[in-house]
C-alpha positions as CSV (number, residue, x, y, z in Angstrom):
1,X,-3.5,7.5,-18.9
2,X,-6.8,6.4,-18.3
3,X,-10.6,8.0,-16.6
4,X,-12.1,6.4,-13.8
5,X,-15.7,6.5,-13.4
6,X,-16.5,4.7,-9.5
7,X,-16.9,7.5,-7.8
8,X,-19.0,9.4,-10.8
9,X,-21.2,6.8,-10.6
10,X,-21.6,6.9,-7.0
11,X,-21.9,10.6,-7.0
12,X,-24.6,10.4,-9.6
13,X,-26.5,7.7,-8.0
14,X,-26.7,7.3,-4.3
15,X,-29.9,8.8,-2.8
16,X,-29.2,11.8,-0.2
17,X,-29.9,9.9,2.7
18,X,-26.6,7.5,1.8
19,X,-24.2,10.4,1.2
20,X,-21.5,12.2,3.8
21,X,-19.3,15.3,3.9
22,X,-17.1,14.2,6.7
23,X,-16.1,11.3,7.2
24,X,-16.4,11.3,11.4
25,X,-20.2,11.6,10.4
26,X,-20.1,8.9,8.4
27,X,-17.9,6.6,10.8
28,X,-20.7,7.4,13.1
29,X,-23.6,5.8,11.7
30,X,-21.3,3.0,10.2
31,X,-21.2,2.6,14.0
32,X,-24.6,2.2,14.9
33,X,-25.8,0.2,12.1
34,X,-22.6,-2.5,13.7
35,X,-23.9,-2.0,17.1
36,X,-27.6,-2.7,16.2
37,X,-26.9,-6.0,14.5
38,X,-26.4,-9.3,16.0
39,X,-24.8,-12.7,14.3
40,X,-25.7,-16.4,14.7
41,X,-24.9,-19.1,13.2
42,X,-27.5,-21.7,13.2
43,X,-27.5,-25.3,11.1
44,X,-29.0,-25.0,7.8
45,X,-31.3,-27.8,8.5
46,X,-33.4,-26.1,11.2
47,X,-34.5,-23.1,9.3
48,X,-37.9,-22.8,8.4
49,X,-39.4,-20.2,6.3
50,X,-42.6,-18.8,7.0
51,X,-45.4,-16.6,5.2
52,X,-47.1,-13.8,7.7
53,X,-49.6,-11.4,6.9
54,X,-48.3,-11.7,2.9
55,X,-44.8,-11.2,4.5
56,X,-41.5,-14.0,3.9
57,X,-40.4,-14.3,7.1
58,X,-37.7,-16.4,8.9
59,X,-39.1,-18.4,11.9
60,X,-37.6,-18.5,15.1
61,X,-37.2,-21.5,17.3
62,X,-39.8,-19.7,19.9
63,X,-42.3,-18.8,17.4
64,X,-41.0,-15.3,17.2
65,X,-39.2,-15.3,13.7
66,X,-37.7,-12.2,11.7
67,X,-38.4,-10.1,8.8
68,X,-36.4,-11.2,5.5
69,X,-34.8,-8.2,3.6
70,X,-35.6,-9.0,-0.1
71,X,-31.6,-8.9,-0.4
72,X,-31.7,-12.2,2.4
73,X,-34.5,-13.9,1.0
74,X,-33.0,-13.4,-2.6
75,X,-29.6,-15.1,-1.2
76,X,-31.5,-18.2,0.6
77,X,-33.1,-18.5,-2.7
78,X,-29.6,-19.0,-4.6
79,X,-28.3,-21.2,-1.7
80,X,-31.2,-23.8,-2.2
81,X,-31.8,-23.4,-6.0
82,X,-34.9,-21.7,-5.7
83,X,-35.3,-19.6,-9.6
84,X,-35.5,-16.2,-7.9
85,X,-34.9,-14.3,-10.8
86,X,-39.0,-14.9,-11.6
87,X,-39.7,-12.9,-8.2
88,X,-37.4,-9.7,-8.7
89,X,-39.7,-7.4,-6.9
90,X,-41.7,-8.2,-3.3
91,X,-44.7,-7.2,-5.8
92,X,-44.1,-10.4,-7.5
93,X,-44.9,-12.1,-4.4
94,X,-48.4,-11.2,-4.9
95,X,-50.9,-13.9,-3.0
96,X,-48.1,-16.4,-3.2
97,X,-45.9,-16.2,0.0
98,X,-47.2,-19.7,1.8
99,X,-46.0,-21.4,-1.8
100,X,-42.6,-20.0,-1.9
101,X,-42.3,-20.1,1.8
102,X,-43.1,-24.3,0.9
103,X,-40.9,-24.4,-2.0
104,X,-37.9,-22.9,0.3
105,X,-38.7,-25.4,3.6
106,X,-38.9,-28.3,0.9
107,X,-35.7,-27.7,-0.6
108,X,-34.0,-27.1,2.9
109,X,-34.8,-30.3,3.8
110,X,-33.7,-32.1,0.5
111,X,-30.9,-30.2,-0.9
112,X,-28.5,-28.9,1.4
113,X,-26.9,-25.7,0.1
114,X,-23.8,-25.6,-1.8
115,X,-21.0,-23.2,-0.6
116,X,-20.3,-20.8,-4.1
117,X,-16.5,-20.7,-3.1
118,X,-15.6,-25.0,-3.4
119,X,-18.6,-25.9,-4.5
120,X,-19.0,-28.0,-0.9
121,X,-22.2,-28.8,1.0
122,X,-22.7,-25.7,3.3
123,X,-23.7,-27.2,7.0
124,X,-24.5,-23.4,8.9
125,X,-26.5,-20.4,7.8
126,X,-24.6,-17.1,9.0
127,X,-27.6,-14.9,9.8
128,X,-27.1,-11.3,10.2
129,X,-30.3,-9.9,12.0
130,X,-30.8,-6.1,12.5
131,X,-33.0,-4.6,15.4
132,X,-35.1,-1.6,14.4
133,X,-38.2,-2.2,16.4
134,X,-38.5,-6.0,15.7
135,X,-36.3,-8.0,13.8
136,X,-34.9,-8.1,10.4
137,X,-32.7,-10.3,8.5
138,X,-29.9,-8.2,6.7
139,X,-27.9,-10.8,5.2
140,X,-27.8,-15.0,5.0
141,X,-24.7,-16.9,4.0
142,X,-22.7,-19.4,4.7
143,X,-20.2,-20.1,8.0
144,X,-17.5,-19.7,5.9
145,X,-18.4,-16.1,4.9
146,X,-15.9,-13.6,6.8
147,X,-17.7,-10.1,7.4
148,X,-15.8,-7.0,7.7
149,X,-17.8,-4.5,8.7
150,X,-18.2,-1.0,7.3
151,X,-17.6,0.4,10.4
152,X,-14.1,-1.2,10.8
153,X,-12.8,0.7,7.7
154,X,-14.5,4.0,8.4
155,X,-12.3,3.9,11.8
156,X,-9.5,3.7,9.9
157,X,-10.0,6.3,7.1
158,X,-10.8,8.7,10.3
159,X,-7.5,7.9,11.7
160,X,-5.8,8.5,8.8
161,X,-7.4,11.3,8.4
162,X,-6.3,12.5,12.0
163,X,-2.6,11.3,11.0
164,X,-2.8,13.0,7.9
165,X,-4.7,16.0,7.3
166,X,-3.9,16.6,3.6
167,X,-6.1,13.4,2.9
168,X,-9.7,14.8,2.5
169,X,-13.1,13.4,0.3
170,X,-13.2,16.3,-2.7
171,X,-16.2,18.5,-3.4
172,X,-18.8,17.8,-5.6
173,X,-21.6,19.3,-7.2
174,X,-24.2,19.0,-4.4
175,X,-27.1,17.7,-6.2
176,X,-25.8,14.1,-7.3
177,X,-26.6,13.6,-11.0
178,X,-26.9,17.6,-11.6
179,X,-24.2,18.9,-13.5
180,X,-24.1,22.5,-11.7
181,X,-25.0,24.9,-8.5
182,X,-23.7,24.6,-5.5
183,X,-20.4,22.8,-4.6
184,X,-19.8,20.9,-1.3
185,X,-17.8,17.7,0.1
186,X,-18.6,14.7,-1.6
187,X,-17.3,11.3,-2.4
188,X,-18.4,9.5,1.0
189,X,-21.2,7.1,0.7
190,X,-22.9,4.6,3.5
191,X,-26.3,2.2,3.4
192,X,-27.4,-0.5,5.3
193,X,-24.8,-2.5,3.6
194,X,-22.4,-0.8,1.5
195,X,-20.2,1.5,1.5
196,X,-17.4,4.2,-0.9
197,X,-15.2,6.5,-0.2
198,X,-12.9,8.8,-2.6
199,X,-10.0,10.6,-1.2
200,X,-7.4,12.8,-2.2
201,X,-4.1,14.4,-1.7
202,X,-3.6,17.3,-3.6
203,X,-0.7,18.8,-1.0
204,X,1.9,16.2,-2.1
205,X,1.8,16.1,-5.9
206,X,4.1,13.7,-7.8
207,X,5.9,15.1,-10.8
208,X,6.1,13.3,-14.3
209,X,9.7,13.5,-15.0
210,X,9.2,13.4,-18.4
211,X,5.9,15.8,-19.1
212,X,6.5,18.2,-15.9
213,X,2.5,17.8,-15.1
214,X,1.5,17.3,-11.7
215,X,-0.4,14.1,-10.3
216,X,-2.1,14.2,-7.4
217,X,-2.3,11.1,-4.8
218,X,-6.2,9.5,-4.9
219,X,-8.0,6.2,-3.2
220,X,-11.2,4.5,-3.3
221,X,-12.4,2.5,-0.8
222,X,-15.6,0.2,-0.9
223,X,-17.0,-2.5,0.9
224,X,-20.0,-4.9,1.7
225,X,-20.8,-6.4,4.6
226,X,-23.9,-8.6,3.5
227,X,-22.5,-11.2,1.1
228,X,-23.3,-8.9,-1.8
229,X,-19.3,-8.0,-2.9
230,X,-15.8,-8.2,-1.5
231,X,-13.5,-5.4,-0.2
232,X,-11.4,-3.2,-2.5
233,X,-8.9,-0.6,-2.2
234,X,-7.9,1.0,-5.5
235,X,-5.0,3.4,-5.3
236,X,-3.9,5.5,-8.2
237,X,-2.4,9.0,-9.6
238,X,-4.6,11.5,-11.4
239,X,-4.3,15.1,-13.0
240,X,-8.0,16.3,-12.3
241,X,-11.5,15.4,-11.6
242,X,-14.4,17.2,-12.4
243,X,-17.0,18.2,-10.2
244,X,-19.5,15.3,-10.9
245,X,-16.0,13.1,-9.7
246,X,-14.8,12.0,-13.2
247,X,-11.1,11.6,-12.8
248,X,-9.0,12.6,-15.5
249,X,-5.5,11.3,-16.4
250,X,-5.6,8.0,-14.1
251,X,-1.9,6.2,-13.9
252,X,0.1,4.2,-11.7
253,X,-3.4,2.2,-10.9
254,X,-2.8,-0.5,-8.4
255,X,-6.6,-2.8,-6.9
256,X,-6.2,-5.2,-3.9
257,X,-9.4,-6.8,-3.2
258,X,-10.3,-9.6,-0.8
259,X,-13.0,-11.4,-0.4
260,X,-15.2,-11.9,2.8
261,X,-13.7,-15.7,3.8
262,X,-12.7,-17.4,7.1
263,X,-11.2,-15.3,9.3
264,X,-10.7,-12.1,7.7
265,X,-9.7,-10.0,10.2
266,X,-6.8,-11.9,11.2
267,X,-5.7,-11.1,7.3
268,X,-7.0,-8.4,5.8
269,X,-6.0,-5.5,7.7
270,X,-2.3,-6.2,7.5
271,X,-3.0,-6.6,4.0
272,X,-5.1,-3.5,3.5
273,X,-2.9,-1.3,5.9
274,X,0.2,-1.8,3.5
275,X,-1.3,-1.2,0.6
276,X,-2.3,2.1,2.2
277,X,1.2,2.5,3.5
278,X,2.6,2.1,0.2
279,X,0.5,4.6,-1.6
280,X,-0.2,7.6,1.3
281,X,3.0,8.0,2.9
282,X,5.9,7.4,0.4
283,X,7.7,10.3,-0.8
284,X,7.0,11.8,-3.6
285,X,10.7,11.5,-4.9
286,X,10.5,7.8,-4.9
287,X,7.1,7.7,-6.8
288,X,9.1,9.8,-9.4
289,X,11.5,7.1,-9.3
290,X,9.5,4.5,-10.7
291,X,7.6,6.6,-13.2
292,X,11.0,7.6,-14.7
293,X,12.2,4.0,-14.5
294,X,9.3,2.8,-16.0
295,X,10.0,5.2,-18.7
296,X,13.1,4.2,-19.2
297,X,12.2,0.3,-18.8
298,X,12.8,-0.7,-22.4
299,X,10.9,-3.7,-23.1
300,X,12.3,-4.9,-26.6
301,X,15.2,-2.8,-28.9
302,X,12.7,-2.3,-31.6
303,X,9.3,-2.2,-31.8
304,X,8.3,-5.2,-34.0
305,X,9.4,-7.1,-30.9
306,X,7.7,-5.5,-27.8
307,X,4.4,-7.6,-28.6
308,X,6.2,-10.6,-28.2
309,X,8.3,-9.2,-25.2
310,X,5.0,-7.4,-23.6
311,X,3.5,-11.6,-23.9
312,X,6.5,-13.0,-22.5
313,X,6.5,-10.8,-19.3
314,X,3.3,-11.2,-18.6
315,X,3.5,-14.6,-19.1
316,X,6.2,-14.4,-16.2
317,X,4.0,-12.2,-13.8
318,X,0.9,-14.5,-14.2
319,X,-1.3,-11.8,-16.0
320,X,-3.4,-14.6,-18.8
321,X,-5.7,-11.1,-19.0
322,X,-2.7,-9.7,-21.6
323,X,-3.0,-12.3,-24.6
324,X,-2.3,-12.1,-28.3
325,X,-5.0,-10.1,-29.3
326,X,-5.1,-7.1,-26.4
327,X,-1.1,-7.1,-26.9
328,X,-1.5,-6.5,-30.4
329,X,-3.7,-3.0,-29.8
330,X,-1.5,-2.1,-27.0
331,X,1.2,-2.3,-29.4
332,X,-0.7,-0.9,-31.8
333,X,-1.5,2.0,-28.9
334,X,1.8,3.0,-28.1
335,X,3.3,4.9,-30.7
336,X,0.5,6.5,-31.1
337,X,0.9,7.9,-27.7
338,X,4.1,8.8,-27.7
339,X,3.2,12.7,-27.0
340,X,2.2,11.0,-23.5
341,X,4.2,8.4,-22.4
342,X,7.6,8.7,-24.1
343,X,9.4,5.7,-25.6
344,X,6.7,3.2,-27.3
345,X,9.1,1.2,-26.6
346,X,9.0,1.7,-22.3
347,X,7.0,-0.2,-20.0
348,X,5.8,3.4,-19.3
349,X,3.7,3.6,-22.3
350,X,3.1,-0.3,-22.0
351,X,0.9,0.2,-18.8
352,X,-0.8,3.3,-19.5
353,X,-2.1,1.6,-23.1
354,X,-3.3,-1.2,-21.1
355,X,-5.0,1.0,-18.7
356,X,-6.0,3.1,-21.1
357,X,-7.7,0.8,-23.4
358,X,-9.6,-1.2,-20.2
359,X,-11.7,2.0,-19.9
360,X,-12.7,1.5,-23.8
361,X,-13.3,-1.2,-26.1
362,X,-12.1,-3.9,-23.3
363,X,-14.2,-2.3,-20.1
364,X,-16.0,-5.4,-19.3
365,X,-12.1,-6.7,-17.9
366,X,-11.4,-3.4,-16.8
367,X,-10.4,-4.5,-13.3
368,X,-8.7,-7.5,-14.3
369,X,-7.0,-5.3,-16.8
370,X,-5.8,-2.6,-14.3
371,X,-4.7,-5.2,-12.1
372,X,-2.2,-6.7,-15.0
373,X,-0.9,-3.3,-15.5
374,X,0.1,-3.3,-11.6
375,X,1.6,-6.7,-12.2
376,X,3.6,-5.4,-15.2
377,X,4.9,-1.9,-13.3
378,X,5.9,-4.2,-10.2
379,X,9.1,-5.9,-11.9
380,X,10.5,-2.3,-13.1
381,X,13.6,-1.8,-10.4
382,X,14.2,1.3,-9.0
């Protein structure tokens, strides 16, 4: 068994102004930041950058051009080649906006940018322009970028909600990064471009055949809708989580994430809506299956052969994450844990090793770890 610290890190550092204790609230301004923003799609080769009053701004054909979001002006930068890694800050701009506003229109005109999925020449700029007063440019990618909007998920977590009213966000300390007082709702987080959201089941727990503990059914949730990261559902099992949203004794982890390319939403909400499916409404006896024929999933006779076993299969479910070297400590692992996960010998204590060890000494795969683990449950029949 594993932690999981997403939504700690969210509680701890969102700003009050981005945080929700319902989620109808939230689903409501996810609304109105979709219904204030407009798209176009305009060639790459007819934008022109220009400098105003110290300001980067985008020009518009009729002279009446747009605000850039230091997020948009940092992706035009990446699209053309333009270093802006020396210009972290809009202070760093200092008396030089009508150079880098040259340097961008120069290198529009030379070097047409280069799509980051196939490495292509990119022939449209997807513009995503917000209306608060004037203009302003939230986002700047390529026509092949796919947006799903915040808003889109939110109406779905309501209606589950509706559908399902065991399925709440949990409380929290109030204060995000303050580690006592008050207690409210919590885990439901929404900005001008993100957003998270935790929820749990604690109605419908599942019962570990083997230790007789009770897990409780969890989700996470995030999305971007400005270029900045893809959409991920992460479904799991847990014992506890603490009131800054550390979640203790993490199994049966399972991540489907898609990224924000062609059309999407022809796609991803079958995709998304299963993986729901699968996780919120099955039984609890058939969860208890697979946890007890995982347990009982022996993966070699003896244990000087489940390394080379534990390779073989994942060999077979296309998981390269699990090489020689990570299969040797969750070899090493498993006995160890035996008070936990039973047999070292079971695929039970296979995928909780890997799980557990993605949250120490091998977090910078964590995902790609967790994901393996999936891959490894998946062939267990029950």
């Amino acid at each position: 068994m594993s932690t999981l610290f997403s939504a700690h890190n969210q509680w701890k550092n969102r700003p009050d102004d981005e945080r929700y204790e319902n989620i109808r609230d939230m689903h409501t301004d996810a609304v109105a930041f979709k219904e204030a923003a407009r798209e176009i799609e305009v060639p790459f080769e007819d934008l022109r950058i220009e400098a105003d009053n110290g300001e980067i701004r985008l020009a518009g054909r009729k002279g009446n051009g747009a605000r850039l979001s230091w997020w948009a002006f940092a992706q035009i930068c990446r699209l053309v080649g333009f270093p802006v890694e020396v210009l972290r800050n809009e202070d760093k701009l200092g008396d030089r906006p009508t150079l880098v506003a040259q340097n961008l229109n120069c290198l529009l005109a030379k070097r047409p940018p280069v799509d980051s999925e196939d490495g292509r020449k990119a022939k449209n700029a997807q513009i995503l322009l917000h209306k608060n007063g004037d203009w302003l440019v939230r986002a700047i990618t390529t026509e092949k970028y796919g947006r799903i909007w915040n808003a889109d998920l939110t109406e779905r977590l309501v209606r589950l909600v509706e559908a399902n009213p065991a399925w709440h966000n949990p409380m929290a300390y109030a204060k995000g990064g303050v580690f006592s007082g008050e207690m409210k709702p919590s885990g439901l987080y929404l900005s001008d471009h993100d957003m998270f959201a935790f929820m749990v089941d604690n109605d419908h727990p599942i019962i570990d055949p083997l230790t007789g503990n009770k897990l409780n059914r969890g989700f996470f949730v995030e999305n971007d809708e400005v270029g900045g990261g893809c959409l991920a559902v992460t479904t799991f099992l847990y014992d506890w989580h603490c009131g800054n949203h550390i979640i203790h004794g993490v199994t049966g982890l399972a991540e489907l994430r898609l990224k924000h390319m062609g059309d999407v939403n022809t796609r991803v909400w079958k995709q998304v809506e299963e993986s729901f499916r699968k996780h919120l409404t099955s039984g609890a006896g058939k969860t208890q299956q697979l946890i007890a024929a995982a347990q009982h999933h022996v993966l070699a006779p003896v244990m000087n052969e489940v390394q080379d076993a534990l390779l073989t299969l994942a060999r077979k479910v296309k998981a390269p994450e699990i090489g020689v070297r990570f299969a040797q400590k969750v070899v090493e692992m498993m006995p160890q844990r035996e008070d936990r996960y039973g047999d070292p010998r079971s695929m039970w204590s296979a995928v909780n090793c890997i799980t557990e060890l993605s949250q120490g000494p091998f977090a910078d795969d964590r995902t790609k770890l967790d994901r393996a683990a999936g891959k490894l449950l998946s062939v267990v029949d029950v």
